[in-house]
Backbone as CSV, one residue per row, in Angstrom:
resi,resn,N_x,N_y,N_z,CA_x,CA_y,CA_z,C_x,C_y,C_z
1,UNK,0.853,-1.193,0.000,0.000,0.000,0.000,0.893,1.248,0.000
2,UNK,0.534,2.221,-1.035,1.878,3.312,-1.056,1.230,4.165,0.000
3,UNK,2.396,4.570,0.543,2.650,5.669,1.632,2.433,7.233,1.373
4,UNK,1.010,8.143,1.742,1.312,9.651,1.183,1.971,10.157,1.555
5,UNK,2.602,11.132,1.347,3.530,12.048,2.020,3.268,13.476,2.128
6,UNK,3.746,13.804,2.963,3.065,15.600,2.859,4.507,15.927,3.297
7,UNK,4.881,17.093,3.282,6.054,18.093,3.739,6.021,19.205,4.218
8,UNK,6.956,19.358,5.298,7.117,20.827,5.799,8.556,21.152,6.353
9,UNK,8.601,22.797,5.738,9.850,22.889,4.993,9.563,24.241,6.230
10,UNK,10.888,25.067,6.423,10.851,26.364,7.581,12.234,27.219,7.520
11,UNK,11.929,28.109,7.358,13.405,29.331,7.414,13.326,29.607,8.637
12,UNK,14.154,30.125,9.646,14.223,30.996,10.578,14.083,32.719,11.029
13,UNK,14.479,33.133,10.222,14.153,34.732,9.969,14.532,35.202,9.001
14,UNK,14.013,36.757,8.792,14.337,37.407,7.382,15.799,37.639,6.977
15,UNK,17.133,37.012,7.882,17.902,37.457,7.623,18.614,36.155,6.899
16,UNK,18.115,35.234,6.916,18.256,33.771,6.404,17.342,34.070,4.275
17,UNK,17.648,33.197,3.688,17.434,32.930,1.792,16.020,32.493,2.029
18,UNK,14.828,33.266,1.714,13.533,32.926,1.171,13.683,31.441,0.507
19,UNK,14.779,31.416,-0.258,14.727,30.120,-1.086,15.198,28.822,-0.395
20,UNK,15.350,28.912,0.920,15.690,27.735,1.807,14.800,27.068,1.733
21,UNK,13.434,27.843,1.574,11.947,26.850,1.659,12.131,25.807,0.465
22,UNK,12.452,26.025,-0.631,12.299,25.726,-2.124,13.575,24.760,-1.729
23,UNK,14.897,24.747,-1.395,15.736,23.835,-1.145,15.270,22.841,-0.214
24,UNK,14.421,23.002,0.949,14.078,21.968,2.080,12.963,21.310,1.137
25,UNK,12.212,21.600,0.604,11.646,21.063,-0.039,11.889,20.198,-1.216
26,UNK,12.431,20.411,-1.977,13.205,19.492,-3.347,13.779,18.818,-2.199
27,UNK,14.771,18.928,-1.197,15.477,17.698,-0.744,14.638,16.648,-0.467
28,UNK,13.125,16.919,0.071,12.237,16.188,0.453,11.673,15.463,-0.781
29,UNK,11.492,15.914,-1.677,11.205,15.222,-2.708,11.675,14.271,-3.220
30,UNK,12.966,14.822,-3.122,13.991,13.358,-3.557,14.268,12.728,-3.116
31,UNK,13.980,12.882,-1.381,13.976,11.217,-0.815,12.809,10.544,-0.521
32,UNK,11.380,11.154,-0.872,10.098,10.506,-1.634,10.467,10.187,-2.424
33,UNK,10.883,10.406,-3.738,11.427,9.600,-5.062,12.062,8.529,-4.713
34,UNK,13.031,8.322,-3.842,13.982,7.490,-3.649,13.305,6.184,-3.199
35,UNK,12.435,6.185,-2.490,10.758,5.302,-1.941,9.683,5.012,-3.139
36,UNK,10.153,3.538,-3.172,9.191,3.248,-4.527,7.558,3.136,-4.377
37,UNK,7.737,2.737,-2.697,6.004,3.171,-2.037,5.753,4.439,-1.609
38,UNK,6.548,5.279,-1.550,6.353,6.726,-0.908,5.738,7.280,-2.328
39,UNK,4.408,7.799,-1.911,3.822,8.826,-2.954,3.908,10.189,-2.487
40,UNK,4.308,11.847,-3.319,4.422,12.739,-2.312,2.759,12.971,-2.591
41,UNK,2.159,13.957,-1.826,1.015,14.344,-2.025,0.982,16.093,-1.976
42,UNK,0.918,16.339,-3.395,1.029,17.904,-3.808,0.777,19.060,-2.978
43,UNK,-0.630,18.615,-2.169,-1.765,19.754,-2.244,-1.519,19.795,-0.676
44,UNK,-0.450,18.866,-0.046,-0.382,18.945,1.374,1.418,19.220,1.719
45,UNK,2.337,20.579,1.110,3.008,20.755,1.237,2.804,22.513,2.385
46,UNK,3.806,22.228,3.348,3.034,23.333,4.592,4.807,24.047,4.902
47,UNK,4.278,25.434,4.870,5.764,25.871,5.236,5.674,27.391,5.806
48,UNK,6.637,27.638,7.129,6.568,28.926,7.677,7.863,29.923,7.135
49,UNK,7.638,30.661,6.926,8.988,31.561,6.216,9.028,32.616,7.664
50,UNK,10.235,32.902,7.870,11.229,33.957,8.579,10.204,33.450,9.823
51,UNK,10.015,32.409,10.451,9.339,32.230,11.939,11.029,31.471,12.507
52,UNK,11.347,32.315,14.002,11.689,30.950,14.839,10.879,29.633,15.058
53,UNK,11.853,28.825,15.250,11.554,27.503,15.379,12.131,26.954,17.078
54,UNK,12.258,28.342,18.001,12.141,27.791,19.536,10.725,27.936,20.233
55,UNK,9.583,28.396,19.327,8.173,28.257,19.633,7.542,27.957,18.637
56,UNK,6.096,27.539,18.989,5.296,26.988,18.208,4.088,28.814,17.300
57,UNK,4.569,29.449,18.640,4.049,30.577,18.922,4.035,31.270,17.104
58,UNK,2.797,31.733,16.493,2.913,32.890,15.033,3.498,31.163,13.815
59,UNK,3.666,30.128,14.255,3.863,28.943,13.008,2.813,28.661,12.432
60,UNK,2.130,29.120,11.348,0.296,28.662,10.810,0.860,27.946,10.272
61,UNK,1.561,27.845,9.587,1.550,26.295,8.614,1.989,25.041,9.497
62,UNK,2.979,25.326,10.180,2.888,23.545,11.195,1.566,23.602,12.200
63,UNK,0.838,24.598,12.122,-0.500,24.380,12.496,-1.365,23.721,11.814
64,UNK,-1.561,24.291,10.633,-2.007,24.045,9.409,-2.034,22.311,9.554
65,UNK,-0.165,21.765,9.141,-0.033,20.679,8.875,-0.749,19.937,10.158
66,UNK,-0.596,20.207,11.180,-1.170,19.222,12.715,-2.661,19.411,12.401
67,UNK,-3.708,19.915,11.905,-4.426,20.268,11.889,-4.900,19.088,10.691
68,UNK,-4.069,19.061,9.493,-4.644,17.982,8.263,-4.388,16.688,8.839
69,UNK,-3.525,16.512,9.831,-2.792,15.317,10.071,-3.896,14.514,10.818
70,UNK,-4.639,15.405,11.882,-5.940,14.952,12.811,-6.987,14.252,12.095
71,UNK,-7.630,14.930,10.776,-8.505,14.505,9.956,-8.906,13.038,9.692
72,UNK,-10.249,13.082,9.672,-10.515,11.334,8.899,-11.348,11.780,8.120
73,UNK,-10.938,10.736,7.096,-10.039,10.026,6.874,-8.835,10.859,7.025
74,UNK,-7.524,10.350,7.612,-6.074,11.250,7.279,-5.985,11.276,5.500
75,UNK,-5.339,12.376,5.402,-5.189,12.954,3.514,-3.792,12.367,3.714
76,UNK,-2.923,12.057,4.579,-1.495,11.464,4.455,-0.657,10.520,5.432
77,UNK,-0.055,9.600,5.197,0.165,9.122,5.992,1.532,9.182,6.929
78,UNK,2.374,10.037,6.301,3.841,10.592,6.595,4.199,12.052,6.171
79,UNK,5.170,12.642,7.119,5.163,14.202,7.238,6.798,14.015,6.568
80,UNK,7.411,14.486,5.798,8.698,14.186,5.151,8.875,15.791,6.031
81,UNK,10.356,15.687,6.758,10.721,17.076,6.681,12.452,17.412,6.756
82,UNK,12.906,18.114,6.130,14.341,18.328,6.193,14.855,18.019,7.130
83,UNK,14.972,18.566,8.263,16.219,18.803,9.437,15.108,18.390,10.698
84,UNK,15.722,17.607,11.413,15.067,17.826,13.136,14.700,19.077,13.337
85,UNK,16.046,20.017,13.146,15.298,21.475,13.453,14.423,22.239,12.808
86,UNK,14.173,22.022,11.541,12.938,22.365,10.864,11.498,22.106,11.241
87,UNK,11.627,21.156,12.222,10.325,21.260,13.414,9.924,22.219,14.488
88,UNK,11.292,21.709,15.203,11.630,23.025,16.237,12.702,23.141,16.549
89,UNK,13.303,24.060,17.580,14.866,23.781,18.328,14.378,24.168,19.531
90,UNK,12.917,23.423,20.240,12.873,23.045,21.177,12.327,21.951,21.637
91,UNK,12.712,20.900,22.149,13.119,19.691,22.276,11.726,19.104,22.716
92,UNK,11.126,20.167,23.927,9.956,19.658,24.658,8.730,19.924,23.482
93,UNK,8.489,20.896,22.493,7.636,21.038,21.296,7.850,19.616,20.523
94,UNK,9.459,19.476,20.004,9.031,18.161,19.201,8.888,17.046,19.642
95,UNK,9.074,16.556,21.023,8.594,15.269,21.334,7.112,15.563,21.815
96,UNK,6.847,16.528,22.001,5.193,16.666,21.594,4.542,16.789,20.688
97,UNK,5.037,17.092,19.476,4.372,17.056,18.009,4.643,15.874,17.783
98,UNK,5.912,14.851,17.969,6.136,13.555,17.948,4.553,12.533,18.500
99,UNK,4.967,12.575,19.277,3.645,12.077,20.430,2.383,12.137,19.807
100,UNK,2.053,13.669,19.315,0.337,13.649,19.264,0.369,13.066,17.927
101,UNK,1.426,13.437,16.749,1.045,12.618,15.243,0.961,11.242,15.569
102,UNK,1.644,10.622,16.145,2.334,9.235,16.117,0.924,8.760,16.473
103,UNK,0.254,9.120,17.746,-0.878,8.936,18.496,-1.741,8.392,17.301
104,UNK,-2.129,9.529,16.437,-3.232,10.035,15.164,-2.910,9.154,14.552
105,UNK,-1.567,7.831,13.986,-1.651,7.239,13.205,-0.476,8.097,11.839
106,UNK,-0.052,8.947,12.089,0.607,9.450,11.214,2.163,9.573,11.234
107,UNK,3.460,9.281,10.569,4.485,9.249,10.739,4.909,10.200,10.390
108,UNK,6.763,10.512,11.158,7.372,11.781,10.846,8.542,10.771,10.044
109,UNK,9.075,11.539,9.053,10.818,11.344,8.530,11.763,12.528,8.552
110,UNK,12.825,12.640,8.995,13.419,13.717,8.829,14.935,13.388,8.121
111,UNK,14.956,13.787,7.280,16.143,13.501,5.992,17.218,13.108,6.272
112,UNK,17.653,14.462,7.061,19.361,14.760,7.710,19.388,13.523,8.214
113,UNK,18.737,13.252,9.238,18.845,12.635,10.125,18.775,10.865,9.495
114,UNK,18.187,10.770,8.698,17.262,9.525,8.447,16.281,8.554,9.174
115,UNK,15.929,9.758,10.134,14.961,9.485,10.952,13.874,9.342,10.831
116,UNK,12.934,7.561,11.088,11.742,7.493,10.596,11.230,7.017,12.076
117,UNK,9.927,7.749,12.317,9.216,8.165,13.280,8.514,6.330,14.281
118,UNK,8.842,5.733,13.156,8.425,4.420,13.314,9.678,3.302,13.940
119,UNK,10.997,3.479,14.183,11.781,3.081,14.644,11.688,3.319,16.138
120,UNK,12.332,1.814,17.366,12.297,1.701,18.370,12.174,2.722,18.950
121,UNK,13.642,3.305,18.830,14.285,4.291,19.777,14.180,5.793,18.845
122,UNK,13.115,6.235,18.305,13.129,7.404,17.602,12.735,8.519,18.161
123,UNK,12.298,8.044,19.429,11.372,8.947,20.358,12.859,9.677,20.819
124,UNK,13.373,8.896,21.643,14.898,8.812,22.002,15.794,9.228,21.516
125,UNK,16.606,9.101,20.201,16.717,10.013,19.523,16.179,11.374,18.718
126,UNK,14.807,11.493,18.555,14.627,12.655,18.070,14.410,13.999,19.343
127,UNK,14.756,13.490,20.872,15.167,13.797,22.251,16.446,14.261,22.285
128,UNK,17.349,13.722,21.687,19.010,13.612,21.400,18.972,15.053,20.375
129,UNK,18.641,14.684,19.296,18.866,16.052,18.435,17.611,17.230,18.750
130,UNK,16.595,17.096,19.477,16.777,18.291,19.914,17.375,19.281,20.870
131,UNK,18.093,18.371,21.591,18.634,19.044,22.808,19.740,19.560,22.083
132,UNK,20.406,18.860,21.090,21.362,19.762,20.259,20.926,21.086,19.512
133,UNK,19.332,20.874,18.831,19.168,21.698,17.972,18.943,22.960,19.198
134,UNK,18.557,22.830,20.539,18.439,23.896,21.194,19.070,24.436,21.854
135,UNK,20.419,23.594,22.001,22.050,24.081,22.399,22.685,25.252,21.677
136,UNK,22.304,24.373,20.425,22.217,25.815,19.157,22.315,27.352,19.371
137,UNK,20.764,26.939,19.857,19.939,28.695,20.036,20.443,29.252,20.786
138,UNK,21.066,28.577,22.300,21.363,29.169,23.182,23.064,29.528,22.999
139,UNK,23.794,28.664,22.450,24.994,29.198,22.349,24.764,30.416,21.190
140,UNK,24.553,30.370,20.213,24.122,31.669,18.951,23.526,33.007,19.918
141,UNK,22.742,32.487,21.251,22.429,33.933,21.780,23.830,34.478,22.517
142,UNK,24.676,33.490,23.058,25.350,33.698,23.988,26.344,34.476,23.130
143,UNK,27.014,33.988,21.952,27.571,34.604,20.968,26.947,35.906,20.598
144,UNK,26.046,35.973,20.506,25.532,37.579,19.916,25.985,38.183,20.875
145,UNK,25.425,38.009,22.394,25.432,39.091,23.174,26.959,38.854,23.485
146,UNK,27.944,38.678,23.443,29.407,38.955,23.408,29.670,39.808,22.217
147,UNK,29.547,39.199,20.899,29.644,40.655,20.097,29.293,41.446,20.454
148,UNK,27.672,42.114,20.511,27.425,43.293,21.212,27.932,44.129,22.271
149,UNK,28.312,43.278,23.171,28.982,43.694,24.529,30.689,44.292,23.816
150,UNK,31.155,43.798,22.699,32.120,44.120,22.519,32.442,45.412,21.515
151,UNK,31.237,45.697,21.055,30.840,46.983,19.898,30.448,48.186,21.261
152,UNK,29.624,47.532,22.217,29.562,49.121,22.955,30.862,49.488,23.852
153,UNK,31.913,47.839,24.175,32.955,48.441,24.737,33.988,49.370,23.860
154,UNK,34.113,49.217,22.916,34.461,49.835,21.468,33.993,51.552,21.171
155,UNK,32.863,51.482,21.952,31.904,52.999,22.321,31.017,52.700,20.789
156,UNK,30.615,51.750,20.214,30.221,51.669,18.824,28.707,51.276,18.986
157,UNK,28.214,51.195,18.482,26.747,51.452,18.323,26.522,49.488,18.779
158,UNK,25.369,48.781,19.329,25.131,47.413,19.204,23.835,47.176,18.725
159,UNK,23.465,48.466,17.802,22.002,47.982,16.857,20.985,49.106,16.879
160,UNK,20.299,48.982,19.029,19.737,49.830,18.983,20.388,51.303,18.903
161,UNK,19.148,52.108,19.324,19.176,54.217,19.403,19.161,54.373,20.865
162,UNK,20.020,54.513,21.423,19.215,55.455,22.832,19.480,56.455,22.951
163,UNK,18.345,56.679,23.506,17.975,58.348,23.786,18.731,59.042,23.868
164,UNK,18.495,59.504,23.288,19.397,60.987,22.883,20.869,61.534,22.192
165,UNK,20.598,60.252,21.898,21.800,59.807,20.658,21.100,59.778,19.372
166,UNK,21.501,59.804,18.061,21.098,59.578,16.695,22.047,58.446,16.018
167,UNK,21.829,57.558,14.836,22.836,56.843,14.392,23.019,57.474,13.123
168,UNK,24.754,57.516,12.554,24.971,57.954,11.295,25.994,57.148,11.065
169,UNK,25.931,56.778,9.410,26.369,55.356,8.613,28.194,56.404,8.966
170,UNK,29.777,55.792,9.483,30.515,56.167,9.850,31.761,55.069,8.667
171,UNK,32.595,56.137,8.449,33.418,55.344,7.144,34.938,55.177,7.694
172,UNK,35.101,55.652,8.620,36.654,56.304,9.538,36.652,55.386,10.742
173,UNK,36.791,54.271,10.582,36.854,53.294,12.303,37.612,53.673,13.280
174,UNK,38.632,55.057,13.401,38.637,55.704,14.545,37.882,56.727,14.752
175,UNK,36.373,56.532,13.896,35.269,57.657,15.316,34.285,56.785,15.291
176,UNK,33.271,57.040,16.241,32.310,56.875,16.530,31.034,56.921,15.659
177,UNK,30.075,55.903,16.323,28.744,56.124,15.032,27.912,56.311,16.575
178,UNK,28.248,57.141,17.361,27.363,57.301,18.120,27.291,59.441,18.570
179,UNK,26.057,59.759,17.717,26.087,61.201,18.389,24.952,61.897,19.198
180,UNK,24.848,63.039,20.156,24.343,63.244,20.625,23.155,63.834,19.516
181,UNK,21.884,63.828,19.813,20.899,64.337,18.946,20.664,65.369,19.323
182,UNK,20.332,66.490,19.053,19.950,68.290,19.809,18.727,68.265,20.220
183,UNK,17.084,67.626,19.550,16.369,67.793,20.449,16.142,66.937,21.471
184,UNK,16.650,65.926,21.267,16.485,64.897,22.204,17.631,65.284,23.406
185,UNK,18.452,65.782,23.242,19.225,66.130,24.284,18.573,67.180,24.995
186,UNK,18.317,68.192,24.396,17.560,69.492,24.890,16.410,68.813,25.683
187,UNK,15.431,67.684,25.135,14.428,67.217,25.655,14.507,66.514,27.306
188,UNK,15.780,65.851,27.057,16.134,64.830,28.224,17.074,65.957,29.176
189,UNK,16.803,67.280,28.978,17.767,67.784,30.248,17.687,67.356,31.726
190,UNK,16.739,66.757,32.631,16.206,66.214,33.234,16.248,64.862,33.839
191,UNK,16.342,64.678,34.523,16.512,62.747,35.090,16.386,62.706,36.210
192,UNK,14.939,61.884,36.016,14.383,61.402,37.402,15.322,60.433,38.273
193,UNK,15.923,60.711,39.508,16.316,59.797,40.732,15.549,58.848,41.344
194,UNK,16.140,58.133,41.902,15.391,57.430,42.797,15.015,58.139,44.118
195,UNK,14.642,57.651,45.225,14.903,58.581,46.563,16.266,58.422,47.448
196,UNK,16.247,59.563,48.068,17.750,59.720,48.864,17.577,59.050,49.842
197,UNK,18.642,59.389,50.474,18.741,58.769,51.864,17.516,59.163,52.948
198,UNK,17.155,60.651,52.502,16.143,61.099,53.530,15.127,61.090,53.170
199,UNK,14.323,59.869,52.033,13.230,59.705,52.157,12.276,60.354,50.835
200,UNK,13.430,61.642,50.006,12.713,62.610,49.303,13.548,62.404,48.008
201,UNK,12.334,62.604,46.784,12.681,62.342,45.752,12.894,63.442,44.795
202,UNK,13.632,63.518,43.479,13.988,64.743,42.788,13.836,64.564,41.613
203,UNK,14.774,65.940,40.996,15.394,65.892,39.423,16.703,66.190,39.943
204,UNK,17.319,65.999,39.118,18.388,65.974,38.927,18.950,66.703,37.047
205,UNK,19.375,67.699,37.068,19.917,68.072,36.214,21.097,67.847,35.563
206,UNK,21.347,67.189,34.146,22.435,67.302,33.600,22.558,67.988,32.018
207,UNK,23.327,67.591,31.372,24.109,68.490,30.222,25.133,67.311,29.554
């Protein structure tokens, strides 16, 4: 009895190739092709563009897909998807999307991996790579915020504006891309304290 297949394919944010979708996808195809019982099924291909994948939180299409997967009759009987992390890169989401398809009668494959949802220990391993895929996230944050920390020790801008500063594009890497703005300075002459020692609270004037 051939096997349907549906797919879901996921970028991470806008700063990542629109066309990752179109690559996660053909890869999926071709290892449906490669399955002489695997049929893909066209009309059930589901994909989120520029969403993280450490929540389920703003994902309509892996909604979407959990949503066709519930159905009876099911329209498919296997979810083909690129990467473990193209589910999520959080560990406790995919052994719960694991769980409720599996429940429904419906299988996961994930390429990279050659992980089919129907093996002993898949629960177990697809436990294993997410704790990697969410090691990930957290080392990539830990890394950002060291760059950053190292652009404002630099006195250099780390993205955002604050107050009362302006940003201007700087071509000379011994000055600064950080300047004072005139009305915003003029505006902020002022700064609220906390209270003193004796109980009473102020302004405080600076320049």
């Amino acid at each position: 009895m051939p096997v349907r297949c549906a797919i879901y394919a996921r970028y991470s944010s806008d700063q990542q190739r629109p066309e990752s979708i179109e690559d996660q996808v053909r890869h999926c195809r071709q290892e449906v092709a490669r399955h002489p019982d695997w049929i893909g099924v066209s009309e059930h291909l589901y994909a989120d563009e520029a969403v993280s994948g450490v929540s389920v939180e703003g994902r309509a299409g892996l909604k979407h897909l959990v949503r066709a997967a519930l159905q009876k009759p099911r329209p498919f009987d296997l979810i083909v998807i690129d990467d473990t992390s193209r589910l999520s890169r959080n560990v406790v989401d995919s052994v719960q999307h694991f769980r409720e398809l599996r429940f429904h009668g419906v299988d996961l494959y994930f390429v990279n991996q050659g992980l089919h949802s129907s093996r002993d220990n898949a629960e177990f391993l697809l436990a294993i790579y997410g704790a990697m895929d969410s090691e990930y996230i957290r080392e990539l944050g830990r890394k950002t915020h060291r760059g950053l920390e190292g652009q404002v020790l630099k006195g250099l801008s780390a993205g955002g504006i604050a107050y009362g500063y302006c940003r201007e594009p700087i071509f000379d890497p011994s000055l600064r891309d950080r300047d004072a703005a005139p009305r915003q300075r003029a505006a902020g002459s002022w700064l609220f304290v906390v209270p003193n020692r004796g109980g009473t609270t102020g302004f405080v004037r600076f320049t």
